[in-house]
C-alpha positions in Angstrom: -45.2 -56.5 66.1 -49.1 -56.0 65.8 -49.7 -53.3 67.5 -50.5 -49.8 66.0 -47.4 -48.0 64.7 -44.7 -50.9 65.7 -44.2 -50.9 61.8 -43.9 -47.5 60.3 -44.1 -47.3 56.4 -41.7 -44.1 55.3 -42.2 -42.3 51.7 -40.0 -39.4 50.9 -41.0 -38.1 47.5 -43.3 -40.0 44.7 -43.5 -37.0 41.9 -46.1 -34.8 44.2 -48.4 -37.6 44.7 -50.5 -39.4 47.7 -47.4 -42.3 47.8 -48.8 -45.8 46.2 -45.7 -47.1 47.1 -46.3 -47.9 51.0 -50.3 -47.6 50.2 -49.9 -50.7 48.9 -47.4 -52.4 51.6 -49.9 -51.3 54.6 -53.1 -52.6 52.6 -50.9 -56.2 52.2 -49.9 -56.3 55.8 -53.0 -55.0 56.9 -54.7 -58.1 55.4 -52.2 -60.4 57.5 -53.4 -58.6 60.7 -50.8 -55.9 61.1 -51.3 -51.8 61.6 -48.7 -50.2 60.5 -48.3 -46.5 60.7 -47.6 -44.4 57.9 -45.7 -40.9 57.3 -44.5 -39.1 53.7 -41.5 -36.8 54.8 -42.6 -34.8 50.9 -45.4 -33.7 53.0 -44.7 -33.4 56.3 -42.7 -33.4 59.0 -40.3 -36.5 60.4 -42.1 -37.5 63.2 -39.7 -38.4 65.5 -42.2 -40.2 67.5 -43.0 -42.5 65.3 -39.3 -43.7 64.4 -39.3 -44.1 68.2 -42.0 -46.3 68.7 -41.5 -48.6 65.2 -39.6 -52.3 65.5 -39.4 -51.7 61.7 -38.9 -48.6 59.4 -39.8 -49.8 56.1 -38.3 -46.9 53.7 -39.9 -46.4 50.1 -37.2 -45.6 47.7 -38.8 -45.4 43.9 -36.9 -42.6 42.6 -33.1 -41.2 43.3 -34.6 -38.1 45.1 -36.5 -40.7 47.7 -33.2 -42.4 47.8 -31.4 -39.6 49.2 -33.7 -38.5 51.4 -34.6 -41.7 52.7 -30.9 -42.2 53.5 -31.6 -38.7 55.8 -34.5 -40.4 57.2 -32.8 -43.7 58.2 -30.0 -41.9 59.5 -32.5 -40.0 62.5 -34.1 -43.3 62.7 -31.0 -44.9 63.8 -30.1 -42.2 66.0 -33.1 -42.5 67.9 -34.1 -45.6 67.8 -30.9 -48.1 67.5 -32.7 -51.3 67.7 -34.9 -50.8 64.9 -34.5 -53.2 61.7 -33.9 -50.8 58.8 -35.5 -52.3 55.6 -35.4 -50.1 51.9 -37.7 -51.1 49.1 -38.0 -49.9 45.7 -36.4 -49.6 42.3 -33.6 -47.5 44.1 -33.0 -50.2 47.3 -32.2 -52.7 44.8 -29.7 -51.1 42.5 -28.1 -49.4 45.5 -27.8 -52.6 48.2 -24.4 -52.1 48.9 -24.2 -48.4 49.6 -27.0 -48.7 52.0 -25.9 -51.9 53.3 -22.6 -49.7 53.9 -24.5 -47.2 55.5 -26.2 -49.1 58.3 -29.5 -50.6 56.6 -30.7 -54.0 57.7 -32.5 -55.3 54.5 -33.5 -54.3 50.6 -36.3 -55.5 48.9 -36.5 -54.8 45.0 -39.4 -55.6 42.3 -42.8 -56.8 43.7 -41.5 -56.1 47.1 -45.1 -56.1 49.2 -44.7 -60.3 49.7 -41.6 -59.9 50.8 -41.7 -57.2 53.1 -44.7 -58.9 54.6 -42.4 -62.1 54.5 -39.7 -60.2 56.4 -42.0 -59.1 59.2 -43.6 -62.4 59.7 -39.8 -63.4 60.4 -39.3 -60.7 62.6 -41.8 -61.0 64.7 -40.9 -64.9 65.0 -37.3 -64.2 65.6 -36.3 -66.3 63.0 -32.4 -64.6 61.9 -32.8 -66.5 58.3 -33.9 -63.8 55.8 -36.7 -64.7 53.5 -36.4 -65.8 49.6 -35.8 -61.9 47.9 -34.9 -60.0 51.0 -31.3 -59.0 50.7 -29.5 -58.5 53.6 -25.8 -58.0 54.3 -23.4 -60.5 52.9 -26.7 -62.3 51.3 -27.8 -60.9 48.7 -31.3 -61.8 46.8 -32.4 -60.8 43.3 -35.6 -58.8 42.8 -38.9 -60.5 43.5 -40.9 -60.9 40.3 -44.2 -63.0 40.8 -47.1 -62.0 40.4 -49.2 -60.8 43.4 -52.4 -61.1 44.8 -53.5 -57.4 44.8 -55.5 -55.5 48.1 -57.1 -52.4 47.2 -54.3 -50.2 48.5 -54.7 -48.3 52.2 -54.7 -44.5 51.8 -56.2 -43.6 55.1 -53.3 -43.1 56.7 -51.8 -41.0 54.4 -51.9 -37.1 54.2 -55.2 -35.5 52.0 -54.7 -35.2 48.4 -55.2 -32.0 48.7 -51.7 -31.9 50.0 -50.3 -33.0 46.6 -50.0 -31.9 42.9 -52.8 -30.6 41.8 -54.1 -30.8 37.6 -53.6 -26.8 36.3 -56.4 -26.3 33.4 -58.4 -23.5 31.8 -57.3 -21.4 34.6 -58.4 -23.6 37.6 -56.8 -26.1 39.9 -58.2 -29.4 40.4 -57.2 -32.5 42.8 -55.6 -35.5 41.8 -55.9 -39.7 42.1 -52.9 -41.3 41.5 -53.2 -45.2 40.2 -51.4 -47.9 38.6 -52.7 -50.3 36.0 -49.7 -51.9 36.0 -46.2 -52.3 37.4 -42.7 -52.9 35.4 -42.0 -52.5 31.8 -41.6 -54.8 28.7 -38.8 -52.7 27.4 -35.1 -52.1 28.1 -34.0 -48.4 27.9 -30.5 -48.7 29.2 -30.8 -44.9 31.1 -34.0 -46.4 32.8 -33.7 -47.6 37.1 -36.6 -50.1 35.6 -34.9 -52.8 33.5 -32.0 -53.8 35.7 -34.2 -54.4 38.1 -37.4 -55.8 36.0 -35.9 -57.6 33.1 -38.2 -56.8 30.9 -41.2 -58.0 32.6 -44.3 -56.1 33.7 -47.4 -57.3 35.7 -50.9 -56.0 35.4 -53.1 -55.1 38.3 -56.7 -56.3 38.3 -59.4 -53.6 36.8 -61.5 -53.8 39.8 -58.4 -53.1 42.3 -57.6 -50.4 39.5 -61.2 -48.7 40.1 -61.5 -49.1 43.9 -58.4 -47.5 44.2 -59.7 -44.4 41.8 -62.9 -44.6 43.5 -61.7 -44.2 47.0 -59.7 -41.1 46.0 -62.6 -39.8 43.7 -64.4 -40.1 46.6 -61.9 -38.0 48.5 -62.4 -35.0 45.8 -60.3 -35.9 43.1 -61.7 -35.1 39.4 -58.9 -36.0 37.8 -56.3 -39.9 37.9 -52.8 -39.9 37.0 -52.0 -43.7 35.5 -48.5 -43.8 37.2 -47.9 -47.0 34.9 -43.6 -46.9 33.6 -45.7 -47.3 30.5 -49.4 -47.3 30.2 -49.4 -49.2 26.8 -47.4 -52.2 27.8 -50.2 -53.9 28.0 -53.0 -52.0 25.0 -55.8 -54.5 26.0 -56.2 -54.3 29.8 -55.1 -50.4 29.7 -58.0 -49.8 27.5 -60.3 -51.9 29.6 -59.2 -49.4 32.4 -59.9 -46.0 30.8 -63.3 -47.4 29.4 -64.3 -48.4 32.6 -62.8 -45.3 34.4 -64.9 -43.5 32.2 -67.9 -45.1 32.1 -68.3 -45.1 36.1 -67.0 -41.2 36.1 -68.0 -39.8 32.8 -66.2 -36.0 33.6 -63.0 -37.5 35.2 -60.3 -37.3 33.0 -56.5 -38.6 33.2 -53.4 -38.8 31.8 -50.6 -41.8 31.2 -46.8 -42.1 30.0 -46.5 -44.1 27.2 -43.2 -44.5 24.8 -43.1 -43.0 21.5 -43.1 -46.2 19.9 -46.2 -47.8 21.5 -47.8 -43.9 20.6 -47.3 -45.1 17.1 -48.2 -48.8 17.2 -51.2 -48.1 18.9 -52.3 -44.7 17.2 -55.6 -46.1 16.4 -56.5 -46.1 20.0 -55.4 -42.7 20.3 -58.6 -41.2 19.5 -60.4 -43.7 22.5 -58.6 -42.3 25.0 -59.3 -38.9 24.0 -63.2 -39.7 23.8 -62.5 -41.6 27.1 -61.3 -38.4 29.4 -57.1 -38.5 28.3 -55.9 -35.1 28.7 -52.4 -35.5 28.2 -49.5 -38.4 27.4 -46.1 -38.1 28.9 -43.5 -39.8 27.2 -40.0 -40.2 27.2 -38.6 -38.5 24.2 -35.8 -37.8 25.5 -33.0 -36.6 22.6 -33.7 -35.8 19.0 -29.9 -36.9 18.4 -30.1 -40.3 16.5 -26.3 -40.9 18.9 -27.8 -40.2 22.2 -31.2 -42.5 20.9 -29.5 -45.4 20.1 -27.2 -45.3 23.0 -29.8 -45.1 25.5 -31.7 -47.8 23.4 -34.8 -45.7 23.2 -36.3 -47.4 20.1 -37.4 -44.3 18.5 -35.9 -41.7 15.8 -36.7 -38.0 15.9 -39.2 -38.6 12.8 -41.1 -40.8 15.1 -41.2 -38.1 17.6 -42.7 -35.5 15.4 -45.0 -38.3 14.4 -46.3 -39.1 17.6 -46.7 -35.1 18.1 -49.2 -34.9 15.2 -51.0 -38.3 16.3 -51.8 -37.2 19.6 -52.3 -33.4 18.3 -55.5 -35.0 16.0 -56.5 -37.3 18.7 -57.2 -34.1 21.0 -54.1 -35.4 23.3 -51.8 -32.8 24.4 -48.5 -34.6 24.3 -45.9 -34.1 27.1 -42.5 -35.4 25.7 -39.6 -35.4 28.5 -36.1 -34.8 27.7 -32.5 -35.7 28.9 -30.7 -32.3 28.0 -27.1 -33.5 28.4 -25.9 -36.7 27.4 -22.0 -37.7 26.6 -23.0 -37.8 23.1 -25.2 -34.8 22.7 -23.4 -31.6 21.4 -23.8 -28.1 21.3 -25.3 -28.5 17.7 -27.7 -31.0 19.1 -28.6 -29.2 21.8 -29.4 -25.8 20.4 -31.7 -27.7 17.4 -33.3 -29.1 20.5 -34.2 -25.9 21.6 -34.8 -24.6 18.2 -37.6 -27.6 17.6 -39.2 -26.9 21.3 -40.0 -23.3 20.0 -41.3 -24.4 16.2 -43.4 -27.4 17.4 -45.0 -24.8 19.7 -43.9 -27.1 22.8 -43.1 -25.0 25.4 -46.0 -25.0 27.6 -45.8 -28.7 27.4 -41.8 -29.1 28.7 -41.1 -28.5 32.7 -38.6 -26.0 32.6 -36.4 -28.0 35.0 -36.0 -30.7 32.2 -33.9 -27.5 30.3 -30.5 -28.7 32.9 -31.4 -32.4 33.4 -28.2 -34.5 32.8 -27.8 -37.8 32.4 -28.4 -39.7 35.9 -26.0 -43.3 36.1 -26.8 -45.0 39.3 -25.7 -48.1 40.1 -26.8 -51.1 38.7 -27.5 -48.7 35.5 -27.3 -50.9 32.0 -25.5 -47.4 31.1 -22.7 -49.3 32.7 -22.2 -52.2 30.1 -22.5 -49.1 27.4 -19.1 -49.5 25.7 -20.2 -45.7 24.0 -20.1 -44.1 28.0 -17.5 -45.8 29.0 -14.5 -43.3 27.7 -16.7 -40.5 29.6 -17.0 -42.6 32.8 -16.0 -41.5 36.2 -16.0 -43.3 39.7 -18.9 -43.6 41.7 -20.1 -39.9 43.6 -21.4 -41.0 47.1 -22.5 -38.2 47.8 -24.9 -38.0 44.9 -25.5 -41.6 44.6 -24.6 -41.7 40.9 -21.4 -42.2 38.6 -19.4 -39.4 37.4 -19.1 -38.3 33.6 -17.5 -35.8 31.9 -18.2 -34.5 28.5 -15.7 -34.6 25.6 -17.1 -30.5 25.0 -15.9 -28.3 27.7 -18.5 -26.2 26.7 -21.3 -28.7 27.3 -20.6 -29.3 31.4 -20.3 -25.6 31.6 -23.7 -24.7 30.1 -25.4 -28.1 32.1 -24.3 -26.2 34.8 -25.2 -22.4 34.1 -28.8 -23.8 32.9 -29.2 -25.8 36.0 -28.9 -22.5 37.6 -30.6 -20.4 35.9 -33.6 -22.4 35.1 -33.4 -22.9 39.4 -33.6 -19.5 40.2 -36.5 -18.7 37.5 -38.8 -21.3 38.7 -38.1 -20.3 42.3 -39.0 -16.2 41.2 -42.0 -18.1 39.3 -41.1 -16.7 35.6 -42.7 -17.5 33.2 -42.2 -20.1 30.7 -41.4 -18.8 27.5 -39.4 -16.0 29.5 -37.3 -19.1 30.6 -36.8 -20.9 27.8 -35.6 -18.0 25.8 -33.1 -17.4 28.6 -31.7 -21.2 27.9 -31.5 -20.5 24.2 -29.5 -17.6 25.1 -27.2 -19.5 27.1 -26.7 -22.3 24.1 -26.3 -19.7 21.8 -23.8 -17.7 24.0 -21.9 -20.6 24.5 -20.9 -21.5 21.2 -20.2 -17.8 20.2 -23.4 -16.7 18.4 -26.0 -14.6 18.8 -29.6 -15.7 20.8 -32.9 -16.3 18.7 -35.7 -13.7 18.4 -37.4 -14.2 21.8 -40.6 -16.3 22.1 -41.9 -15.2 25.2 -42.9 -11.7 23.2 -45.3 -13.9 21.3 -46.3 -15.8 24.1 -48.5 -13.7 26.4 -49.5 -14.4 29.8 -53.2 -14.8 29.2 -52.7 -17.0 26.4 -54.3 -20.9 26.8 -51.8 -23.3 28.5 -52.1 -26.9 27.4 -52.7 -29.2 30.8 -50.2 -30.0 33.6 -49.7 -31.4 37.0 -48.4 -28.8 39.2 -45.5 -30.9 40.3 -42.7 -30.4 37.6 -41.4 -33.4 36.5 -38.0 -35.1 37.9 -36.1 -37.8 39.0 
């Protein structure tokens, strides 16, 4: 079990960056003595050599996309090498155990899953059948493991170049990209979110100097720019200020961005400025709806007053602010929806909105705390296998049509490379054709294609 590549460390897709999700496993079972071999199928090709030669094929699942396509990778890896063990780890392994126990997995690991993976392969290579504490395997199942670890500096030398990821889009050039975590879970409880069914409302911070020798070994690489990956940046205000003051006292012209909700934006708007003076180009955060139905359904813990507050905070900071929406929602209407579209235009926010977030709709995977929603459940389907998510059908005809239509249309315009304002106006004229009136004066007229785009990663935002 300790020889090169006899365990293999699979990502499939981490938002178009260098995957900390088995950069972190190898560095942990490197320290026990292992050398495990790495591959990102975003990236590159399946190497079928690789699932040959591994005992264990250790699949990252932190997002439904890596979910699905892990399920393609574990299928070839069973097909060529049967006697492999099988393990998925991530947000995704945990709430979908069952399905991938179905499906011919050995064992999922949920939560702070580097111990236990570590844990597993210790037992594996002593041939002891007994799972270890928090490794679920068929018939016994284990919750998520939520202690705190003893943090490596993670291994990235094994991974593809940076340069193969998304890259930071400003003032007309292209820049590379470090992708760190300050810290891991989230205090909060957003019932749409894959993180508190499997978190509880508990986060964990990693130690600033791990923080910075992980930045530093990526700086070193030729990144100028870090994104925090953090489910929320501000969970913790003290040590993720510590963070960006030291990032920025060490590398003065590298700047960075974080996701932060709407409410810590406001609580902690005095900091605001710091991070601006500190290199913070940009704040994602999860807006999601303007609709007060759709906001207190999905628990959010914000109103559409303290969205357009957190706009102007961030706006007089020097922070461009990146909100991120859930188009279609049981409870959003066509009314809600077009006034969504209407305040994208007169908040002069649509350089700052992927166009793919235009057809997003409502994702309810397993596990989901969607599911113990009394408001979804008259909309609720059965479980989809094929997309890995429940069913659910909107009390508007209208509104599943035009989810549909927009999916498409925003697809094919991002695929011909249009530009934004061109697609958004062709959304509004979808919402406005769908409930029988006539589409806005265009923006895109006003909008020209030398005009100054605020920052973005080149890797549109998804799921």
């Amino acid at each position: 079990m300790r020889a090169p590549g006899d365990i293999l460390l699979v990502a499939c897709y981490e938002l178009g960056h260098q995957p900390l999700a088995v950069a972190w496993p190898a560095a942990f079972l490197e320290r026990a003595g292992y050398h495990p071999a790495m591959m990102d199928v975003s990236v590159e090709p399946v190497d079928g050599q690789k699932l040959q030669r591994a005992r264990v094929i250790a699949i990252s699942v932190p997002m439904h996309s890596a979910l699905r396509l892990g399920l393609e990778v574990a299928a070839r890896a069973r097909a060529v090498n049967p006697g492999a063990h099988i393990c998925f780890f991530g947000l995704y392994a945990s709430l979908n155990a069952d399905f991938l126990f179905a499906h011919g997995v050995d064992s999922v690991i949920g939560g702070e899953a580097e111990t236990p993976l570590l844990s597993l392969v210790e037992a594996l290579e002593r041939g002891d059948p007994a799972p270890p504490p928090a490794v679920a395997r068929p018939g016994r199942p284990a919750a998520p493991h939520l202690k705190r670890l003893d943090f490596p500096v993670p291994s990235r030398a094994g991974l593809p170049s940076i340069k193969k990821y998304a890259h930071l889009e400003r003032d007309g050039r292209m820049e590379l990209v470090a992708y760190a975590e300050a810290s891991r879970g989230c205090l909060h409880h957003c019932k749409h979110c894959p993180i508190p069914p499997v978190y509880g409302g508990r986060f964990f911070a990693v130690p600033r100097e791990v923080v910075l020798a992980d930045v530093r070994q990526q700086i070193e690489a030729g990144a100028r720019h870090v994104t925090f990956g953090d489910p929320d940046f501000l969970n913790g205000p003290t040590h993720a200020l510590a963070v960006a003051r030291a990032l920025h006292a060490e590398w003065p012209d590298v700047t960075f961005d974080v996701t932060a909700k709407v409410e810590h934006l406001l609580r902690h708007r005095a900091h605001l400025p710091e991070l601006a003076q500190a290199g913070c180009l940009f704040i994602v955060s999860a807006a999601e709806s303007l609709s007060a139905t759709v906001l207190a359904n999905l628990d959010k813990g914000h109103t559409r007053a303290d969205i357009a507050t957190a706009l102007e905070a961030t706006r007089q900071a020097g922070i461009t602010l990146r909100p991120t929406w859930v188009a279609f929602t049981p409870w959003t209407t066509l009314d809600d929806h077009r006034a969504w579209l209407d305040f994208l235009a007169a908040e002069a926010l649509i350089d700052a909105v992927d166009p793919v977030q235009y057809g997003l709709r409502l994702l309810v995977p397993p596990g989901s705390l969607l599911l113990e929603c009394a408001a979804l459940h008259p909309h609720l389907g059965p479980l989809e296998q094929e997309t890995l998510s429940y069913r659910w059908t909107h009390p508007d005809p209208r509104m599943d049509a035009l989810q549909v239509e927009t999916a498409q249309a925003v697809g094919q315009a991002v695929e011909a490379s249009e530009d934004a304002p061109a697609i958004f106006d062709r959304v509004r004229a979808l919402a406005a054709a769908a409930a029988g009136a006539h589409a806005p004066g265009a923006v895109a007229a006003g909008m020209g294609k030398g005009r100054k785009r605020p920052p973005r990663l080149t890797e549109a935002w998804f799921c």
